[in-house]
C-alpha positions, 0 to 999 in steps of 0.5 A: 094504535088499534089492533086492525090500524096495526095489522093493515100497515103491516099488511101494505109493509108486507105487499110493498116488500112484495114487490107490489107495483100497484100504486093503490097499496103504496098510497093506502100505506100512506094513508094508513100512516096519516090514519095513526097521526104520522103525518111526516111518515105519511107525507114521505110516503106520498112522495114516495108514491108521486116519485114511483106512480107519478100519474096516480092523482090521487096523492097530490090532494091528499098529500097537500091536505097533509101539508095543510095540516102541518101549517106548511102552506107552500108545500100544500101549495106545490102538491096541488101545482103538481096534482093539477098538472097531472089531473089535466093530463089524465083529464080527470076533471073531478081531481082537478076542481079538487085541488083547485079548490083546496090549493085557493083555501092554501092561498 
């Protein structure tokens, strides 16, 4: 692990205990934990960012992603179910092709 990976975990660590309410930080944080390859740690931590921020979108793509990356398929398959919804909801029709996409290469 690199010095600068190290010290921006610490850094969104730091921010949550804070008490940040921003749903950036917590999804950085997870994406941080996928960027070292603890993609269990990751995948908790976007479950902890969609049960928090429920309508921040982009966590259920890469969250699914992780899935995928794990051969866990169906849960690949259930985040991007979710994430539609949501990107319906918002309208956010980038997000929406996104995970699409993503949940038919699941199927």
């Amino acid at each position: 692990m690199s010095d600068t990976t190290s010290k921006r975990l610490a850094l969104f660590d730091q921010m949550i205990a804070k008490g940040s309410e921003d749903p950036f930080v917590h999804y950085a944080r997870a994406m941080e934990l996928r960027s070292l390859g603890r993609k269990e740690d990751a995948l908790e931590a976007f479950d902890g960012v969609a049960t928090r921020f429920p309508t921040y979108v982009p966590t259920y793509l890469m969250a699914a992603q992780v899935c995928g990356e794990l051969q866990r398929d169906g849960d690949a398959v259930a985040w991007c179910d979710r994430g539609i919804a949501q990107a319906r909801e918002a309208g956010d029709g980038h997000a929406l092709g996104e995970l699409q996409a993503f949940r038919a290469e699941m199927e």
